[in-house]
C-alpha positions in Angstrom: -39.0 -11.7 -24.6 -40.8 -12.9 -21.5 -43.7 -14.4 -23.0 -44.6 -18.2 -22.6 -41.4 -19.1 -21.0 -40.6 -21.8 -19.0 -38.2 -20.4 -16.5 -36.1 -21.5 -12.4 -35.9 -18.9 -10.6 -33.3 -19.6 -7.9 -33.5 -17.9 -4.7 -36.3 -15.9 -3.9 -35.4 -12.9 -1.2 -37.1 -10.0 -2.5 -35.7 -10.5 -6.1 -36.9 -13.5 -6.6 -40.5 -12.6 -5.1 -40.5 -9.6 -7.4 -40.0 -11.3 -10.7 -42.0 -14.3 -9.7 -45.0 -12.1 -9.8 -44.0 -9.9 -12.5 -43.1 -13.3 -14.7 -47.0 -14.5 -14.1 -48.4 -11.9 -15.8 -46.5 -12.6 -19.0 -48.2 -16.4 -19.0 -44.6 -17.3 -17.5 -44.2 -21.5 -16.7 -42.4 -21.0 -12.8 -40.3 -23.0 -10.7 -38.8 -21.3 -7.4 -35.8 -22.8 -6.3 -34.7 -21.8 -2.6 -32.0 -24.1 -0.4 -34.1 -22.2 2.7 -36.4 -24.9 4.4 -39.8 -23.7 4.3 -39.9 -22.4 7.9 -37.3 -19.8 7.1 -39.1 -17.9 4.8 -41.7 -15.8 4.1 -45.4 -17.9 5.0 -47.2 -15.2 3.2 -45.4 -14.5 0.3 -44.6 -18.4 -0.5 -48.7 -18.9 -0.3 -49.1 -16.2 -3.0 -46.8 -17.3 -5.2 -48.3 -20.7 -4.5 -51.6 -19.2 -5.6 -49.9 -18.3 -8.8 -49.5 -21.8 -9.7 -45.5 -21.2 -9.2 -44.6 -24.5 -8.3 -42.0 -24.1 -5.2 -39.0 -26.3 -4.5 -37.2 -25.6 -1.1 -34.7 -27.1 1.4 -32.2 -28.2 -1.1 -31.1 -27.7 -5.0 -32.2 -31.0 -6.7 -30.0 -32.2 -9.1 -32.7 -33.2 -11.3 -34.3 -29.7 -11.3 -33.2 -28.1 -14.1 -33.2 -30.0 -17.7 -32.9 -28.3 -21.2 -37.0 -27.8 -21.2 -36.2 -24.1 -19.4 -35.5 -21.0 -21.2 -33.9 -19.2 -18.8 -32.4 -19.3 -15.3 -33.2 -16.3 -13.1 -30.7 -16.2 -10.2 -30.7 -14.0 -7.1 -27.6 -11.8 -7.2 -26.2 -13.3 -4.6 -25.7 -16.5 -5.6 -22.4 -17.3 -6.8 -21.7 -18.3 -10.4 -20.0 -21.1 -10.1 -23.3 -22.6 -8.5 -24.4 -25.9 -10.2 -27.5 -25.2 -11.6 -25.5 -22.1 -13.2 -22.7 -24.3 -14.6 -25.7 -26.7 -15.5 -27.2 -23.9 -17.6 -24.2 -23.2 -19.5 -23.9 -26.5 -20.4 -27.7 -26.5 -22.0 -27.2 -23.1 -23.4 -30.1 -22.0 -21.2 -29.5 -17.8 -20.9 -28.6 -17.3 -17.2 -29.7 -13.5 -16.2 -31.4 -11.6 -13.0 -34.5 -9.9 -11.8 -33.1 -6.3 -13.1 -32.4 -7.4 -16.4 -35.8 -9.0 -16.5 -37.0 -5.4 -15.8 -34.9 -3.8 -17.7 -36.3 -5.7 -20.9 -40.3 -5.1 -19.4 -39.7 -1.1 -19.1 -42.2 1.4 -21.1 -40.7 3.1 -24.1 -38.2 6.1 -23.0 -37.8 6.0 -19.9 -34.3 8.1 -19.0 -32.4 5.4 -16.9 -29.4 6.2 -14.8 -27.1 3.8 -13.2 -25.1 4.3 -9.9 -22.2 1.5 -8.7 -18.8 1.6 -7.0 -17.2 0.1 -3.9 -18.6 3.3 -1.7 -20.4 5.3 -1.6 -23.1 4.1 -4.0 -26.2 4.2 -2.1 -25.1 7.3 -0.4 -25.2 8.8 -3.9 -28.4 7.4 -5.9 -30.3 8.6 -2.5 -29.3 12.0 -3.1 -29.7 12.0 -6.6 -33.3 10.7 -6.6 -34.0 12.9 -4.3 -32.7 16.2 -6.2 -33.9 14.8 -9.6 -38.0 13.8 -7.2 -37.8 17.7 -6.2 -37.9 18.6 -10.1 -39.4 16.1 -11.7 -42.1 14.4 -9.8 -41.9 11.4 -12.4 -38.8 10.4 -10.8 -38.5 6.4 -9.8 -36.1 4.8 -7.4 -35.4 1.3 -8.2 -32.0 -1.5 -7.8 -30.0 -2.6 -4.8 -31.1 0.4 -2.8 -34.1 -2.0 -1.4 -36.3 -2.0 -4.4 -36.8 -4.8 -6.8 -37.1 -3.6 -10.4 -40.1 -5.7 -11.1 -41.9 -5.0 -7.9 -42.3 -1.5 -9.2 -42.9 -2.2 -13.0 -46.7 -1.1 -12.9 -45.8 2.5 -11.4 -43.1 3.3 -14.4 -44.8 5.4 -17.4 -43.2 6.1 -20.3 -41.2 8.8 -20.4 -40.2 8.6 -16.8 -36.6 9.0 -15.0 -35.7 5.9 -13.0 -32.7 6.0 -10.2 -30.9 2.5 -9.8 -28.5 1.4 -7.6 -26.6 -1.4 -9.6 -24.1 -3.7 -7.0 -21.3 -5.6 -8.7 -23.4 -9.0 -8.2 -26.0 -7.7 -10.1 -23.7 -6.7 -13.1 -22.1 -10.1 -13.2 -25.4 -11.5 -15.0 -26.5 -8.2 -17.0 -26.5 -8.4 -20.8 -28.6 -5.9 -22.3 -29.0 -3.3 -19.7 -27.8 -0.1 -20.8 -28.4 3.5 -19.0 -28.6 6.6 -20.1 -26.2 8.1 -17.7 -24.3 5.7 -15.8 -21.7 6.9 -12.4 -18.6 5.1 -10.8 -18.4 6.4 -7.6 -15.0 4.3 -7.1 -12.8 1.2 -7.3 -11.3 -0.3 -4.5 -10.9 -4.0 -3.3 -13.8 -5.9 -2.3 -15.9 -8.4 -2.9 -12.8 -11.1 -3.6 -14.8 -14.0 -1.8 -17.4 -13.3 -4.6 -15.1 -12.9 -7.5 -12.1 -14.9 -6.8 -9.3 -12.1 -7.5 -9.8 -8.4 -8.2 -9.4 -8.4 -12.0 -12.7 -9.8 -11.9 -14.6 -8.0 -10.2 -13.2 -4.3 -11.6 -14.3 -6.1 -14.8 -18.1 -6.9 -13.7 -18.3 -3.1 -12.3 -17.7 -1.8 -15.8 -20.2 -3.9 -17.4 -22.2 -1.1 -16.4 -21.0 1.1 -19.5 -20.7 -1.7 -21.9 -23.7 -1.5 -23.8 -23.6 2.8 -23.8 -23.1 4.6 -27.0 -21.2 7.6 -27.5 -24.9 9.2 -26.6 -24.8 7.9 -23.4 -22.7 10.1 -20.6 -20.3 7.9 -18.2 -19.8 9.9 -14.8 -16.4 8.8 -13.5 -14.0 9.5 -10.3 -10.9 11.9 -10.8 -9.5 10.9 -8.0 -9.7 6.9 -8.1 -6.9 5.6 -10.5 -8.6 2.4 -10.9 -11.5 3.6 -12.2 -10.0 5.8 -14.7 -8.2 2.8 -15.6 -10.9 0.9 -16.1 -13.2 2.8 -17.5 -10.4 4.1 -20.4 -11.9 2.2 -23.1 -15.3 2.8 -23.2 -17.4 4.6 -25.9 -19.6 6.8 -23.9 -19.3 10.3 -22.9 -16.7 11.1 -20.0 -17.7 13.4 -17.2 -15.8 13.8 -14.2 -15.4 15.0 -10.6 -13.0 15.9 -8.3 -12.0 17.0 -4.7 -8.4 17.3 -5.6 -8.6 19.3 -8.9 -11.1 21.4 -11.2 -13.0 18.9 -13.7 -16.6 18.6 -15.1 -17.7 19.0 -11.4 -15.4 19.6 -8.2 -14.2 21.1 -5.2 -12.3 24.1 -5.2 -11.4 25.3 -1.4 -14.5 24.7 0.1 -16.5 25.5 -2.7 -18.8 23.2 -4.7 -18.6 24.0 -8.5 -20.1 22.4 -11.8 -18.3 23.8 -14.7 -17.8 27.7 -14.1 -21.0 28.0 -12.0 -20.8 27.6 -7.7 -23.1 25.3 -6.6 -22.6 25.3 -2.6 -20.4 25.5 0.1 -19.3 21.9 1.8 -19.8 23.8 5.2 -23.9 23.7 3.8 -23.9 20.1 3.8 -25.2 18.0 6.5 -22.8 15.1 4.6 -19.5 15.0 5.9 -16.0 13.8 4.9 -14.2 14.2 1.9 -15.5 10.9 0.3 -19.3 12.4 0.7 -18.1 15.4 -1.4 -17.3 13.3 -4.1 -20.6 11.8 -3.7 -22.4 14.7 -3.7 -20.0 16.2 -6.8 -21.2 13.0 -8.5 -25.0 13.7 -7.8 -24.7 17.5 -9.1 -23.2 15.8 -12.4 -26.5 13.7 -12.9 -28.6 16.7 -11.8 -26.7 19.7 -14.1 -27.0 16.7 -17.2 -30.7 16.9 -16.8 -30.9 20.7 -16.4 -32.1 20.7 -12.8 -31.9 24.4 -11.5 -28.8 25.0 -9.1 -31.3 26.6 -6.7 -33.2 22.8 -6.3 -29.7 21.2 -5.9 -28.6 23.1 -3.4 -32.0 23.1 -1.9 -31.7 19.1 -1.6 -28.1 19.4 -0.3 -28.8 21.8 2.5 -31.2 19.3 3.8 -30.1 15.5 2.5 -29.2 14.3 5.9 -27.4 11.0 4.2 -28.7 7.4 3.9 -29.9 5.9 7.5 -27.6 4.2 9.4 -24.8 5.1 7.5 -23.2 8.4 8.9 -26.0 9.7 9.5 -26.8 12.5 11.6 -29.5 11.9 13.5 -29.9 14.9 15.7 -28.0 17.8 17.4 -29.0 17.8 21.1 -27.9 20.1 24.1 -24.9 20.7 21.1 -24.2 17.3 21.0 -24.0 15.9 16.9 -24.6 12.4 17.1 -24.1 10.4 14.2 -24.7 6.8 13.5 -22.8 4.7 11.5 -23.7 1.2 12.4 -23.2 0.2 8.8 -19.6 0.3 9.5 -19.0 -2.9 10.6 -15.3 -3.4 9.5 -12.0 -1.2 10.3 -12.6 0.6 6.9 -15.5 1.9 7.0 -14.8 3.3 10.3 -11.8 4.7 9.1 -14.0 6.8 6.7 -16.3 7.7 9.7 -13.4 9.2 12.2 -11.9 11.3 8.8 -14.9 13.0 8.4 -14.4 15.0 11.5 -11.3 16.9 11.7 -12.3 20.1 13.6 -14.2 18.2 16.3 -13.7 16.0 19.5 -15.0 12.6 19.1 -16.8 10.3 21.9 -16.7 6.5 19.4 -18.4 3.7 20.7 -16.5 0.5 19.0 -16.8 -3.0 19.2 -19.5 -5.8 18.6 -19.1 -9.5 17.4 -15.6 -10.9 18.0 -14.1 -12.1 14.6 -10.2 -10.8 15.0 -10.3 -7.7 13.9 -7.2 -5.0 14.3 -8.2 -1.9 15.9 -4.8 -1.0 15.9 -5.6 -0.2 11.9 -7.4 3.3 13.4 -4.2 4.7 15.1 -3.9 6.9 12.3 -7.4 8.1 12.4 -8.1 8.5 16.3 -6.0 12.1 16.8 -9.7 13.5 17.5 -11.1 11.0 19.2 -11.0 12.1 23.1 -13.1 9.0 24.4 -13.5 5.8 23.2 -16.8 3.7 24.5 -16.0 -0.5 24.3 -19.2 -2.2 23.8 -19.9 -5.6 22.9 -18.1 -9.1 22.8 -15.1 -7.6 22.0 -14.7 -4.8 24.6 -11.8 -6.1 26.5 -9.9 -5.9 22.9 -10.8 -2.2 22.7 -10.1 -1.2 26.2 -6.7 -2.6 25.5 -6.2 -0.5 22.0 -7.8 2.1 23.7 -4.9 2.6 26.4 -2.0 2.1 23.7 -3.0 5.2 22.2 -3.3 6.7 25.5 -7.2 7.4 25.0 -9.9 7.7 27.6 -12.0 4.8 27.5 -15.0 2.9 29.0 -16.1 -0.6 28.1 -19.6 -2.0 28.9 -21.6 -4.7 27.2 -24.6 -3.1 25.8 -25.0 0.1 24.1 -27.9 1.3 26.2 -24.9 1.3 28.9 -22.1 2.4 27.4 -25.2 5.5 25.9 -25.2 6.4 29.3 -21.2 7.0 30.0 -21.1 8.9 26.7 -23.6 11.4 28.0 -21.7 11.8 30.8 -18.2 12.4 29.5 -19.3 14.3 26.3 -19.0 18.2 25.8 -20.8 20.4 23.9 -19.8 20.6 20.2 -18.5 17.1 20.5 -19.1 14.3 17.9 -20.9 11.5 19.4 -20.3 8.7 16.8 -21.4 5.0 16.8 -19.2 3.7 14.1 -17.9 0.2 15.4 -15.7 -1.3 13.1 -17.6 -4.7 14.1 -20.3 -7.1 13.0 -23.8 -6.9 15.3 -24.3 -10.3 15.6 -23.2 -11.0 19.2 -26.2 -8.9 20.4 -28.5 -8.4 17.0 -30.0 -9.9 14.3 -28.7 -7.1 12.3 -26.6 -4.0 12.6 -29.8 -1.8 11.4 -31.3 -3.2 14.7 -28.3 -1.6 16.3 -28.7 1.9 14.6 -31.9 1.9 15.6 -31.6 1.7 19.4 -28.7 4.3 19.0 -31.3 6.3 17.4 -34.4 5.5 20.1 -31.6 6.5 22.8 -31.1 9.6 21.1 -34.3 10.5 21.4 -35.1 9.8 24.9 -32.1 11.8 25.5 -33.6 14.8 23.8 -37.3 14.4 25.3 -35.6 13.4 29.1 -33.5 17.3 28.0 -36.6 19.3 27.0 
């Protein structure tokens, strides 16, 4: 499929990097588009490819670039597709596609694919599941939006292997033939409208994911989430589902995991909390139970899955202090998840960060267990003052290595000490991972400075 082609790859990231390389070895003709200027990227990487013979193009998107000699456009998922050299390829019915369904086509023969996608809670789940389905079967692959290029680990897939894959909606938009085994909704909610244009759309994209399964094929599918089961009502695969409301293929029942008839755990086990990890975790059992892993490796994996970093994730217990860090949650919704995850104990929050508008007063319903609230960042001041209309305790400071300090000194034991700051990381980091991972180095010195 691959062989000979001439083919524009536009934007490189770690997609683009991946299938340049993988591309080569099938006697590919490259071009690497990239609007980046040269300085902004990679020196290493652009000299290997350079190496290749891939001929690079940066700084800007000639119009000239691509012309009805290429036989396919290979764009980075997050590139819009109402780009122009997208449009352009339309126009020269030139097949427009992406680096996972470049892999998808280069996979050895049988190898058991699942797929994982939904507004939340997606990574969250094809962690776990890879890592229940690795403790089993050690030929276990992790691959997709989770990090990992497709292409970049082509050489380590043998036939007859299980491959994980996180599958994001801007990946779906340009998949054609792509077609797992066992594919999981986690749920559907608004998002992604910049990307899309309306909501219609992009519900549409996320089912892509079943389009090409066969009633052989198993579709894993929320209970709970009405627009999934909407969605997802006309497809030809197999229906499984789970539930924290009701019984179903896999749910919750009290406090009580269960797969069919058969108790898998008790929620109080996990290390996950909140009610939208349960589902995550009833959706990983699904996967597992489908592929006849033992209950006793499942539950082995669940007492010990601590979650995905920097996304409620508990990073250590320390003079019975739980401190969590949720740095991923940089808008009101996703904090909103956070602070309903702990209903039984007190919460210290540090919020705030880059200043873009955003309501706190949108967690009023969600702060009845918070006892102090730590304002950090550009928008402190904002906090402080959202802060006393609930009638909370609250201390700003600019950085987090400050407002650390305070929340030592006002926490209790058994309290929940949770960085989750509804806010972008910008004003003081590159990235909010950068942010998680000072919470996490202040942790630490806190539990060496209390040994």
């Amino acid at each position: 499929m691959f062989e000979n082609k001439k083919i524009l790859i536009l934007g490189m990231a770690r997609s683009g990097y991946a299938c340049c390389k993988e591309l080569v070895k099938h006697n590919c003709q490259i071009v690497l588009n990239d609007s980046k200027e040269e300085s902004k990227l990679d020196k290493e990487k652009l000299e290997e490819l350079r190496s290749l013979n891939i001929k690079v193009v940066l700084g800007s998107h000639p119009d000239n670039l691509l012309d009805e000699s290429f036989d396919y456009l290979i764009k980075n998922p997050g590139i819009r597709n109402d780009h122009k050299y997208v449009l352009k390829a339309k126009e020269l019915n030139i097949p427009v596609i992406n680096e996972v369904e470049v892999g998808y086509n280069l996979l050895p023969k049988n190898v058991k694919l699942i797929a994982i996608t939904g507004t939340n809670g997606k990574t969250t789940t094809t962690t776990l599941t890879y890592n229940i389905l690795k403790e089993y079967y050690k030929n276990t692959k992790l691959a997709g939006n989770i990090g990992y290029p497709l292409c970049s680990i082509l050489d380590s897939i043998k036939e007859n292997d299980i491959l994980v894959m996180e599958i994001s909606c801007q990946q779906l938009a340009n998949l054609n033939t792509f077609n797992p085994h066992i594919a999981l909704l986690t749920n559907l909610s608004p998002a992604h409208i910049d990307f899309f244009n309306d909501y219609e759309t992009y519900k549409k994209v996320k089912v892509k994911l079943f389009k090409n399964q066969s009633n052989s094929d198993y579709a894993i599918i929320n209970h709970e989430n009405l627009d999934s089961l909407e969605s997802t009502k006309n497809i030809k695969s197999k229906k499984l589902y789970f539930s924290s409301k009701q019984e179903s293929n896999a749910y919750l029942n009290g406090d009580d995991l269960y797969y069919k008839d058969e108790l898998i755990i008790n929620k109080n086990e996990l290390l996950l909390k909140g009610i939208h990890n349960v589902e995550n975790v009833l959706g990983a059992i699904t996967i597992a139970k489908l592929l006849e892993v033992p209950t006793t490796v499942i539950r082995k994996v669940l007492k010990s899955f601590k979650g995905v970093e920097h996304r409620l994730e508990l990073v250590d217990v320390v003079n019975k202090r739980y401190f969590y860090n949720d740095t991923e949650a940089t808008n009101i919704k996703c904090s909103q998840i956070a602070l309903s995850s702990f209903p039984d104990n007190q919460v210290v929050l540090f919020l705030g960060g880059l200043e873009r508008g955003q309501d706190f007063n949108e967690l009023k319903d969600y702060v009845k267990n918070v006892r102090v609230i730590i304002g950090i960042g550009e928008c402190r001041t904002r906090v402080l003052e959202f802060a006393n209309s609930m009638h909370i305790e609250c201390y700003i400071q600019k950085t987090l290595q400050e407002g650390f300090q305070k929340a030592l000194e006002v926490s209790r034991e058994n309290d929940i000490i949770l960085l989750s700051p509804a806010s972008a990381s910008w004003d003081q980091y590159k990235e909010c991972e950068e942010r998680g991972a000072e919470f996490k180095k202040l942790v630490g010195g806190y539990k060496n400075g209390s040994n």
